[in-house]
GUVEX-546541 format. One record per residue (C-alpha): x, y, z negated; residue number from 1. Coordinates in Angstrom, 2 decimals, m for minus. Last residue first. Layout:
# GUVEX-546541
+---------+---------+---------+------+
:       x :       y :       z : resi :
+---------+---------+---------+------+
:       X :       Y :       Z :  NUM :
...
+---------+---------+---------+------+
This chain:
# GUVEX-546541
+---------+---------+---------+------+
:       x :       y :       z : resi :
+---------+---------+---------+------+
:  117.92 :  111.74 : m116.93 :  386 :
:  120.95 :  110.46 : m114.70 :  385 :
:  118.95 :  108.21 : m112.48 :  384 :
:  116.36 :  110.52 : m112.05 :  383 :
:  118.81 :  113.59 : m111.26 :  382 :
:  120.85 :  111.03 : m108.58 :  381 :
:  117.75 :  110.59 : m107.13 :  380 :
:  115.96 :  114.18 : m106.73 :  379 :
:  119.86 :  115.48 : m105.04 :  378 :
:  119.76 :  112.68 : m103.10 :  377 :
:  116.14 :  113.31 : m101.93 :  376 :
:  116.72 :  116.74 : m101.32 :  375 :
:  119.67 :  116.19 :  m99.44 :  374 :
:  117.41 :  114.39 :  m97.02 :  373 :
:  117.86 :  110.49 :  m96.35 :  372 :
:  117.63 :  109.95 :  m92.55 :  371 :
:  114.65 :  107.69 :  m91.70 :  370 :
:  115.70 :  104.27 :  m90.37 :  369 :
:  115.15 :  102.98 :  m86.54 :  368 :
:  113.47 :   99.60 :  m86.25 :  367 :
:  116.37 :   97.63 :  m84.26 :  366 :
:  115.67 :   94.81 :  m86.16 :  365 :
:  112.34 :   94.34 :  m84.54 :  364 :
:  113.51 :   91.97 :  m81.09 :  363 :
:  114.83 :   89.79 :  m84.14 :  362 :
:  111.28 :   89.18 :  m85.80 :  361 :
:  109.68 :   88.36 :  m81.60 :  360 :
:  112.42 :   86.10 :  m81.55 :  359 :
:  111.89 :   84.09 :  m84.70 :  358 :
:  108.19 :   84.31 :  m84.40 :  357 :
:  107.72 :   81.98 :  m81.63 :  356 :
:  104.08 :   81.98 :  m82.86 :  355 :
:  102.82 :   78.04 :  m82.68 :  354 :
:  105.41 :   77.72 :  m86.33 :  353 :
:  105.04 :   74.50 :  m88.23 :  352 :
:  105.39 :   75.50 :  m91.66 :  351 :
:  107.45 :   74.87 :  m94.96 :  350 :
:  106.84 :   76.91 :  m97.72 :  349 :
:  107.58 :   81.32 :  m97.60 :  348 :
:  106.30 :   82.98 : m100.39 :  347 :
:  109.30 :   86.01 : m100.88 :  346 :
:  106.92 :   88.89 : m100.74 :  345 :
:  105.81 :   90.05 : m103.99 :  344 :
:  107.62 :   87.00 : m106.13 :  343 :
:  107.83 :   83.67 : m106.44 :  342 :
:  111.31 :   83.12 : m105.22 :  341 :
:  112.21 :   81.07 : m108.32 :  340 :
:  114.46 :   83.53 : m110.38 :  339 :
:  111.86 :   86.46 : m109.22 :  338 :
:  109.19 :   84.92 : m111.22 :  337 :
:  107.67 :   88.45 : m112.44 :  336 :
:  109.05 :   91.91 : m111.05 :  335 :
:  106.67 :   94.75 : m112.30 :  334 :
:  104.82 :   96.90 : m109.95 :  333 :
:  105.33 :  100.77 : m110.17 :  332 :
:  101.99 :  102.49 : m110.89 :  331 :
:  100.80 :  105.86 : m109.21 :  330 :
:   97.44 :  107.70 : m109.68 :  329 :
:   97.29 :  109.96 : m107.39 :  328 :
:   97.00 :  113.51 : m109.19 :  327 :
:   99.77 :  115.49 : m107.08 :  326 :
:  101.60 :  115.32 : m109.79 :  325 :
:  101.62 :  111.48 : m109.96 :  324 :
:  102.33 :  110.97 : m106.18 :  323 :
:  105.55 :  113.26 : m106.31 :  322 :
:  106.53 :  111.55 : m109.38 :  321 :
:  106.51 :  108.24 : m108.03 :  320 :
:  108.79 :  108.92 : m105.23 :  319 :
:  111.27 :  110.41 : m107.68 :  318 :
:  111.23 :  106.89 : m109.92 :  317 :
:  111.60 :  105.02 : m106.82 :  316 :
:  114.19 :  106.69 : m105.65 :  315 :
:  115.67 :  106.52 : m109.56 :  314 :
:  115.04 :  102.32 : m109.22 :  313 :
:  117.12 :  102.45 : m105.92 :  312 :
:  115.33 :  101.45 : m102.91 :  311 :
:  115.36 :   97.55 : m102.04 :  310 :
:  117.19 :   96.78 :  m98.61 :  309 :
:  116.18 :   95.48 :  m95.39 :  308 :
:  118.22 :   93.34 :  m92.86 :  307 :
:  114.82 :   91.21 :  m92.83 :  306 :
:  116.55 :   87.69 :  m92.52 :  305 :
:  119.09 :   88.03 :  m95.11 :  304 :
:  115.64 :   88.08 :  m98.25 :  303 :
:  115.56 :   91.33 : m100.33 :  302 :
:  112.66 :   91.41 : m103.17 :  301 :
:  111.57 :   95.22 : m102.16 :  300 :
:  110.09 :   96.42 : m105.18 :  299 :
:  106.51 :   97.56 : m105.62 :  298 :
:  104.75 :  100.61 : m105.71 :  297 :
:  101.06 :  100.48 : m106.27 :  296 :
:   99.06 :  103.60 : m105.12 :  295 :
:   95.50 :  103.85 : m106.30 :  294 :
:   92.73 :  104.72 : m104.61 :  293 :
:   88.97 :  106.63 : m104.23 :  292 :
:   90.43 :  109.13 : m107.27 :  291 :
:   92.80 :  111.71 : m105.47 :  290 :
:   93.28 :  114.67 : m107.76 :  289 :
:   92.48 :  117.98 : m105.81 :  288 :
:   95.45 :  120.62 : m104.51 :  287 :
:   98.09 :  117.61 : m104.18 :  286 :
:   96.29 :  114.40 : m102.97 :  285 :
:   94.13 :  113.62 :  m99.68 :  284 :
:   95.71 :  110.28 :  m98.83 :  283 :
:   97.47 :  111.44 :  m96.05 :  282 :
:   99.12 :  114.94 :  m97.49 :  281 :
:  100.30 :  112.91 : m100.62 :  280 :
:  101.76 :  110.75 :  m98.28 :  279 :
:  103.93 :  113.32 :  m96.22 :  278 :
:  104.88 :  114.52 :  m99.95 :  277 :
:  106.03 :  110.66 : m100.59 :  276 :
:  108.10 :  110.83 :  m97.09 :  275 :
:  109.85 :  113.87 :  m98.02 :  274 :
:  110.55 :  112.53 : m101.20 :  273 :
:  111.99 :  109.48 :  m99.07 :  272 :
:  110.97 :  106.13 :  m99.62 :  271 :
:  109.49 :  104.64 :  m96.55 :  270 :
:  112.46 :  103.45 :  m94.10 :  269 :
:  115.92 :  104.57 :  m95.93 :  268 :
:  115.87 :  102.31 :  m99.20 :  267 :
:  112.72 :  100.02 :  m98.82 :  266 :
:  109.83 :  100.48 : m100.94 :  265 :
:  106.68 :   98.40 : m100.82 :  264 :
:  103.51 :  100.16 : m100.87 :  263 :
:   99.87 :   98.44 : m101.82 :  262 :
:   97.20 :  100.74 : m101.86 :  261 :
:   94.85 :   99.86 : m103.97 :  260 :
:   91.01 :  100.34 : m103.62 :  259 :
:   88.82 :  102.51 : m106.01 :  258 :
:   85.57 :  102.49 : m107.71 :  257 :
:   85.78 :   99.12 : m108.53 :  256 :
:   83.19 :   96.14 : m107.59 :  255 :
:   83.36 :   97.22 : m104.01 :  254 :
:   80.16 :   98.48 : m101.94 :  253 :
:   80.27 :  101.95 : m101.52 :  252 :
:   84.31 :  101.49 : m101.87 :  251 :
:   83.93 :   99.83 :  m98.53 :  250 :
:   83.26 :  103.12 :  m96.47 :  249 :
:   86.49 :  104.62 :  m97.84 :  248 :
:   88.73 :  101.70 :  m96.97 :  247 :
:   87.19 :  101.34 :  m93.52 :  246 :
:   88.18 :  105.52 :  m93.12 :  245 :
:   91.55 :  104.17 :  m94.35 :  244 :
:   92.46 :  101.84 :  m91.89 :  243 :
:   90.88 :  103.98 :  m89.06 :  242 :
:   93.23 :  107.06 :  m89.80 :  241 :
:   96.21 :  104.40 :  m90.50 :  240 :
:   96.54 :  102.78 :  m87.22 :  239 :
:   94.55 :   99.36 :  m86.92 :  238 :
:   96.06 :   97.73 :  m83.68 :  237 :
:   99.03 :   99.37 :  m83.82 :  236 :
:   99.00 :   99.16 :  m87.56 :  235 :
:   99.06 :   94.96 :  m86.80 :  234 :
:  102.68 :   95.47 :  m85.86 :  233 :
:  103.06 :   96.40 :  m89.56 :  232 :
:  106.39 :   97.62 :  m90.73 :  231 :
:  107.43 :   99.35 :  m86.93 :  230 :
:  104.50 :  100.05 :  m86.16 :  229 :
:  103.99 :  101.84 :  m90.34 :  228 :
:  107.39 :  104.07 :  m89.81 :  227 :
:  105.41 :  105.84 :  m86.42 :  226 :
:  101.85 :  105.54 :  m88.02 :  225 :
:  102.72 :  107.41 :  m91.05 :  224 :
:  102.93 :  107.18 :  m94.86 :  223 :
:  104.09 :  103.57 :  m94.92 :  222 :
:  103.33 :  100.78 :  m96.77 :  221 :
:  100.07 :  100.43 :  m96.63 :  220 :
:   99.36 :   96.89 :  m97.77 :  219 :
:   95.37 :   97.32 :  m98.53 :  218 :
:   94.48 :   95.88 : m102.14 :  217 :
:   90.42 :   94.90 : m102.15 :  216 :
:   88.67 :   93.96 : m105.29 :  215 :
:   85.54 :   91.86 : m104.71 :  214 :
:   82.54 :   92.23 : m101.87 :  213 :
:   80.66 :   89.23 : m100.50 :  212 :
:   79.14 :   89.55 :  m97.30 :  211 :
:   78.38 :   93.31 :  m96.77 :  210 :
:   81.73 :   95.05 :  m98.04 :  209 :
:   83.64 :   91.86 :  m96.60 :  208 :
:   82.61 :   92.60 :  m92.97 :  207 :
:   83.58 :   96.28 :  m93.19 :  206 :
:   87.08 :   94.99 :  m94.25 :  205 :
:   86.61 :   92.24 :  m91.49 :  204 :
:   86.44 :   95.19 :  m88.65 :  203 :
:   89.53 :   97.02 :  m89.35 :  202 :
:   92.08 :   94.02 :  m90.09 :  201 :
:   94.73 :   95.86 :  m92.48 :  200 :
:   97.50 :   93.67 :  m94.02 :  199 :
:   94.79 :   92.63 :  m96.19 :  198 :
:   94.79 :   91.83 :  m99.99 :  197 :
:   91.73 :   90.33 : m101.57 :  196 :
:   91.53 :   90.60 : m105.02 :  195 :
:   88.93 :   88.64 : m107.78 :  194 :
:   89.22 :   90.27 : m110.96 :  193 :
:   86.48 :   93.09 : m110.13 :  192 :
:   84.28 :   90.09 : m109.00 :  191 :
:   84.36 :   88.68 : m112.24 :  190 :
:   85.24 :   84.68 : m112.26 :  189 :
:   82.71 :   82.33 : m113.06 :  188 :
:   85.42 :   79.23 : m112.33 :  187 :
:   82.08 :   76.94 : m111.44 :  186 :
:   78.80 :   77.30 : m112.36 :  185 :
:   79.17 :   80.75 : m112.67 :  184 :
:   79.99 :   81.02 : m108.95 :  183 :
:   82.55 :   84.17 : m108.45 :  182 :
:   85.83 :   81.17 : m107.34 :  181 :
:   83.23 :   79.68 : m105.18 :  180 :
:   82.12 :   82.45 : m103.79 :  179 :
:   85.29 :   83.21 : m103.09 :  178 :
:   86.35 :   80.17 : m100.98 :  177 :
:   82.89 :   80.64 :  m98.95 :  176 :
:   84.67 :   84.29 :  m97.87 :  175 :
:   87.90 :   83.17 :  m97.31 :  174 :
:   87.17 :   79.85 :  m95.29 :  173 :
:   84.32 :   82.07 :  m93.04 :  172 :
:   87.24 :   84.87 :  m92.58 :  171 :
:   90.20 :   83.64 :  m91.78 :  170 :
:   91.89 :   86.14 :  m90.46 :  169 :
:   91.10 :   88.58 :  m93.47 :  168 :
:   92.99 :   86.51 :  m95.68 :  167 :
:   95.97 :   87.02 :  m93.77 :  166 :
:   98.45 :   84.55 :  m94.93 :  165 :
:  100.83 :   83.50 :  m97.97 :  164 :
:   99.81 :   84.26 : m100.86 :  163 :
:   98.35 :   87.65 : m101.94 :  162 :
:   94.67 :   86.68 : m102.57 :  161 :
:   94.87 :   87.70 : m105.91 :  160 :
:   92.92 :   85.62 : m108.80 :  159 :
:   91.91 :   87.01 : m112.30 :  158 :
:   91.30 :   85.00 : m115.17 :  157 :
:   92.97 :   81.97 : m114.94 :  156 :
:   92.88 :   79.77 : m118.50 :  155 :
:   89.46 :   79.17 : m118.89 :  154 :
:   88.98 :   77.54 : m122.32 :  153 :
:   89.47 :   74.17 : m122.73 :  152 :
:   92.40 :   74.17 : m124.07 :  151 :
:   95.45 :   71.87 : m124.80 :  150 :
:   98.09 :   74.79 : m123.09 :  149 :
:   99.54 :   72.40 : m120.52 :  148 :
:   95.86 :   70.20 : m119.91 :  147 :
:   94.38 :   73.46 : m120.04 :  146 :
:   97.64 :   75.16 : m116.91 :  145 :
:   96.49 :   72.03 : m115.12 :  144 :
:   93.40 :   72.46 : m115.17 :  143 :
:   93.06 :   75.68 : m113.43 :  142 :
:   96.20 :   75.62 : m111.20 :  141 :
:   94.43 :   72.41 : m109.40 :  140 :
:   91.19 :   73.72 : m109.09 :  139 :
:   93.10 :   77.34 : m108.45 :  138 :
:   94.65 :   76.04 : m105.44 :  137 :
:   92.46 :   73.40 : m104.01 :  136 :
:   90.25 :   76.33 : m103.58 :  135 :
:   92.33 :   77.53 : m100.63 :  134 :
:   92.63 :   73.81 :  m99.38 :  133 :
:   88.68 :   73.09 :  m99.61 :  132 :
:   88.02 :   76.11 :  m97.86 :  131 :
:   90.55 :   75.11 :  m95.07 :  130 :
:   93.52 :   76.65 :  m94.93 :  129 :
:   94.22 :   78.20 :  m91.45 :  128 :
:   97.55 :   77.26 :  m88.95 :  127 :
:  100.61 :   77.46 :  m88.01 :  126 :
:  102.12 :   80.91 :  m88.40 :  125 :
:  105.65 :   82.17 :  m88.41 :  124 :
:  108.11 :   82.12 :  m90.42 :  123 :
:  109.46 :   85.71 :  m91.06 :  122 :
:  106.09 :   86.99 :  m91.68 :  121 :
:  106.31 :   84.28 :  m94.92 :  120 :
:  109.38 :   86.30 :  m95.93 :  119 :
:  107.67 :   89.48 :  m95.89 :  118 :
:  109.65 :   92.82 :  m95.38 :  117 :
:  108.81 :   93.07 :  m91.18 :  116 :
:  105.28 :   92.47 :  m91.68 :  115 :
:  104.60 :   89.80 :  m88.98 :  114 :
:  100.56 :   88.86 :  m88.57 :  113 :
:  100.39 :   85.47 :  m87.77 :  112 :
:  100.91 :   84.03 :  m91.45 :  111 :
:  102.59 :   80.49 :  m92.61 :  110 :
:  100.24 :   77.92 :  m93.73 :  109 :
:   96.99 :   80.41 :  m94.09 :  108 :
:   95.11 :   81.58 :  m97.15 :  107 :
:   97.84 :   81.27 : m100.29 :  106 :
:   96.53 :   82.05 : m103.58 :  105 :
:   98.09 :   84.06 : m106.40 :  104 :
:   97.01 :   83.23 : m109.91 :  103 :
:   96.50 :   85.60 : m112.53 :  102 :
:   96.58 :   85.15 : m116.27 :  101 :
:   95.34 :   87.98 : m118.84 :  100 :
:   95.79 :   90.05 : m121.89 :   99 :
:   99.51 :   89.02 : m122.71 :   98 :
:  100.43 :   88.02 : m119.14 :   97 :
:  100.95 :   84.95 : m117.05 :   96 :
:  101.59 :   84.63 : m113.66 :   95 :
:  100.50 :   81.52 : m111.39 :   94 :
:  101.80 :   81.57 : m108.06 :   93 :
:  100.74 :   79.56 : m104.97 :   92 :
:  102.08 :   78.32 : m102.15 :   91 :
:  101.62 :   76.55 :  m98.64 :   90 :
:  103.40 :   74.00 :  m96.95 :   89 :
:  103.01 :   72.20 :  m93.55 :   88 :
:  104.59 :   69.11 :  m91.61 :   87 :
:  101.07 :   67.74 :  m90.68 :   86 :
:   99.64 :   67.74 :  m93.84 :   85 :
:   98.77 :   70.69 :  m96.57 :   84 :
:  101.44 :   69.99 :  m98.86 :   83 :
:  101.49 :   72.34 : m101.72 :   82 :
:  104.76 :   73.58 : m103.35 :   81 :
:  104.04 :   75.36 : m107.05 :   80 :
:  105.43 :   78.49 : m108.34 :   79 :
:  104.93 :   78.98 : m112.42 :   78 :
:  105.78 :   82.54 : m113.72 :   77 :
:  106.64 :   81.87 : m117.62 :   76 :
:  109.27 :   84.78 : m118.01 :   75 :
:  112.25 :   82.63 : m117.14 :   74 :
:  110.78 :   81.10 : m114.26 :   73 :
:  108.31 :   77.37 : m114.22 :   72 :
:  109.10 :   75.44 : m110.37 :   71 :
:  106.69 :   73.07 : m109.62 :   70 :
:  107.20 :   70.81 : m106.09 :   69 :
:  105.60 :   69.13 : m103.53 :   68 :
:  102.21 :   68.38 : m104.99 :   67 :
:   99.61 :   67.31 : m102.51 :   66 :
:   96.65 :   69.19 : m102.51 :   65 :
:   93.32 :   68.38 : m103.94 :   64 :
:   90.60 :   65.81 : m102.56 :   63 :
:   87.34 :   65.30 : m104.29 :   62 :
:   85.72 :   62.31 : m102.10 :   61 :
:   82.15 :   61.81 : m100.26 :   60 :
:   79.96 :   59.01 :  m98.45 :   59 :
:   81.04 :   56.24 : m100.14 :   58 :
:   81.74 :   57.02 : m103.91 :   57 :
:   79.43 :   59.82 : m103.85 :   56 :
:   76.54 :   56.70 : m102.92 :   55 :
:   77.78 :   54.71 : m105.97 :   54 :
:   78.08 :   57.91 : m107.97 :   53 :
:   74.01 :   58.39 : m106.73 :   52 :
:   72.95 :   54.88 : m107.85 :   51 :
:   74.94 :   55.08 : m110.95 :   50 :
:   72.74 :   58.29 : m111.92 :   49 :
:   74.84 :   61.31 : m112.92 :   48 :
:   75.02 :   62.33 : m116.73 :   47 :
:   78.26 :   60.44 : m117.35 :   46 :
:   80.13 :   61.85 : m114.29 :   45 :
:   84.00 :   60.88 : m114.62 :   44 :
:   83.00 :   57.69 : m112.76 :   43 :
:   82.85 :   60.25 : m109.47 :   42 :
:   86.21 :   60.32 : m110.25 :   41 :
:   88.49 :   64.12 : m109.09 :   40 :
:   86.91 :   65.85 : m112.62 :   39 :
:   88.05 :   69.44 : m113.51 :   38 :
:   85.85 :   70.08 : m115.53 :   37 :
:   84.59 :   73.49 : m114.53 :   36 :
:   85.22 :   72.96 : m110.85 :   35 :
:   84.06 :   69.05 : m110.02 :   34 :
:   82.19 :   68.65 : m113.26 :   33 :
:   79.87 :   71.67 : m112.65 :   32 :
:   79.52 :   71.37 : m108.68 :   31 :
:   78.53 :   67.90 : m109.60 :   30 :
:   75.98 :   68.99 : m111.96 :   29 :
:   75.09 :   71.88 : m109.84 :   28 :
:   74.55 :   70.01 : m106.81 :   27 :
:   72.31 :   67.57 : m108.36 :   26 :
:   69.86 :   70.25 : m109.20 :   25 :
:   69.02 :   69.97 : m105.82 :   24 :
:   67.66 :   66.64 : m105.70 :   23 :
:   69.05 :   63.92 : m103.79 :   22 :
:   68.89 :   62.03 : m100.68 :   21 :
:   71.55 :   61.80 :  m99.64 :   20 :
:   71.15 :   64.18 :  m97.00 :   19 :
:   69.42 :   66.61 :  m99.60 :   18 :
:   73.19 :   66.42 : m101.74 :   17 :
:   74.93 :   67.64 :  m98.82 :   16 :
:   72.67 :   70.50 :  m98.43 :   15 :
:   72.86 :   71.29 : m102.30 :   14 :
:   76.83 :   71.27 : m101.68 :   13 :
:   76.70 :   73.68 :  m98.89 :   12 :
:   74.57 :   75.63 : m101.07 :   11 :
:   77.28 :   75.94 : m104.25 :   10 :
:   80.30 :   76.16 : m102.20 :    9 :
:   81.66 :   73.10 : m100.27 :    8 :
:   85.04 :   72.41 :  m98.99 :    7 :
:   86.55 :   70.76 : m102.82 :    6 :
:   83.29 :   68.42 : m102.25 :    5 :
:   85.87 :   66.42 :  m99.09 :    4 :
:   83.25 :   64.63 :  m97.26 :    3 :
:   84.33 :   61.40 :  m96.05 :    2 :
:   85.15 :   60.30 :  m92.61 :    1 :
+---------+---------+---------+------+
């Protein structure tokens, strides 16, 4: 079988190229035309010797994803389909914006871990991408989005590993993936514009810090371990104290000096002012202002299957507050590509499910609300008012 060159980073491919044969410089030419050029014919590569395309041509191939569908939103979001075989679908999201573009990048078909408010959760889990099938992604996205815009400058500037999956659970894919993506002989991206978001595996977090540390977003979501079992199963694995001493020791070795802190509001689970104060308390905040994070809120996008609800804008508003004057610094995520499901929490292709998730997901509807305090009507009804 032929080597797919979409699976190899930088050494990999400078391995391949000695069992040919070759010199090592031969590696970055083809790594060169393969992710900075886009090429998928070894033909493409005028400055390669014919007698080493004629040995690419039998010994190796450059293999993208299938393309299922391409949906384009309202605001410019793009959501494309990829077929990964076997009856499986991933996503990925490209979102523009006036000073950059971002695409987000799937990890797994489907995702093993279960958060209650995530679509994908709701599927299941069949299986890991391969290296080749996560950078598939953004090769494809990449030049695409020039051959759209007629440039050949770099188009994607910052990539999230938000898709669907657990990055974090597939670890050796991840991490050879984003080398890639950081190589300057390929997409040359910044480490500080390079994200990985985890649900919250303990051990891997430390594991990133040494091997190959970029951004890191952390889905909290909750301010205790009680609300966060029932959001998370994974928390009761990973409760919070030990998720966020691994979040502490990694900032020694992240690109930013702080991590986010992902937190998706649902009306009558997490977004109480009592519940933002209990917060506050968790993350340090209040009586000194709390600079090793920042606290992204972001909007429930509903789906029938999670029997969830988003939390009023003015709860959301209120809950803010409380984080801001304690001195955590507090964002509320816009809502891109909502019109085509391509937003936080609704990626969700086609997968094969080995996790009998559809019984375990229905056995968790019974997750018990919090009560809504006067307080917190009384703090609503003022924000929405003012």
């Amino acid at each position: 079988m032929t080597a797919n060159l979409l699976d190899f980073d930088l050494e990999g491919l400078a391995a391949f190229c000695e069992r040919l044969g070759e010199k090592r410089f031969r590696a970055t030419q083809l790594f060169r035309w393969i992710h900075q050029k886009g090429a998928s014919q070894f033909d493409e590569m005028s400055d390669l010797a014919k007698s080493l395309r004629e040995k690419l041509t039998v010994t190796a191939t450059i293999r993208g994803l299938g393309i299922i569908s391409q949906h384009i939103s309202t605001d410019g979001t793009i959501k494309w389909l990829f077929d990964v075989g076997a009856g499986d679908a991933v996503e990925a999201v490209y979102i523009p914006e006036s000073d950059r573009g971002t695409l987000c990048i799937s990890s797994q078909a489907g995702c093993v871990v279960g958060c209650r408010f995530c679509s994908t959760g709701h599927q299941g889990f069949s299986r890991n991408l391969t290296v080749g099938e996560i950078i598939a992604q953004l090769w494809f996205a990449e030049h695409f989005l020039r051959r759209r815009l007629g440039t050949e400058e770099r188009v994607i500037s910052n990539v999230v590993m938000m898709g669907m999956g657990e990055p974090l659970l597939n670890y050796e894919p991840l991490v050879r993936a984003l080398r890639i993506m950081l190589d300057d002989h390929a997409y040359g991206l910044s480490r500080r514009r390079v994200t990985v978001s985890t649900s919250g595996v303990v051990p891997m977090i430390d594991a990133l810090g040494h091997d190959c540390p970029v951004a890191l977003a952390v889905s909290l979501h909750a301010p205790n371990d009680a609300v966060r079992d029932g959001l998370v199963p994974l928390n009761k694995k990973y409760p919070l104290r030990e998720l966020l001493q691994a979040c502490k020791r990694y900032l020694a070795f992240a690109p930013r000096d702080f991590i986010t802190l992902e937190y998706c509001m649902l009306d009558g689970v997490n977004d109480s002012c009592a519940q933002a104060v209990e917060l506050v308390s968790l993350l340090g905040g209040m009586d000194n202002a709390v600079h090793w994070c920042k606290v992204n809120l972001i909007p429930f996008n509903p789906f029938p299957a999670s029997g969830l609800t988003r939390s009023p804008r003015g709860q959301v508003a209120a809950f803010a507050k409380i984080l801001t004057d304690a001195g955590i610094v507090t964002t509320v995520r816009k809502t891109r590509g909502d019109d085509i499901d391509a937003a936080c929490g609704q990626l969700a292709g086609d997968v094969q499910d080995i996790t009998d998730v559809q019984k375990r997901m229905l056995r968790r509807r019974t997750i018990k609300l919090n009560p809504v305090l006067e307080f917190d009507r009384m703090v609503t009804e003022d924000s929405v008012h003012g």
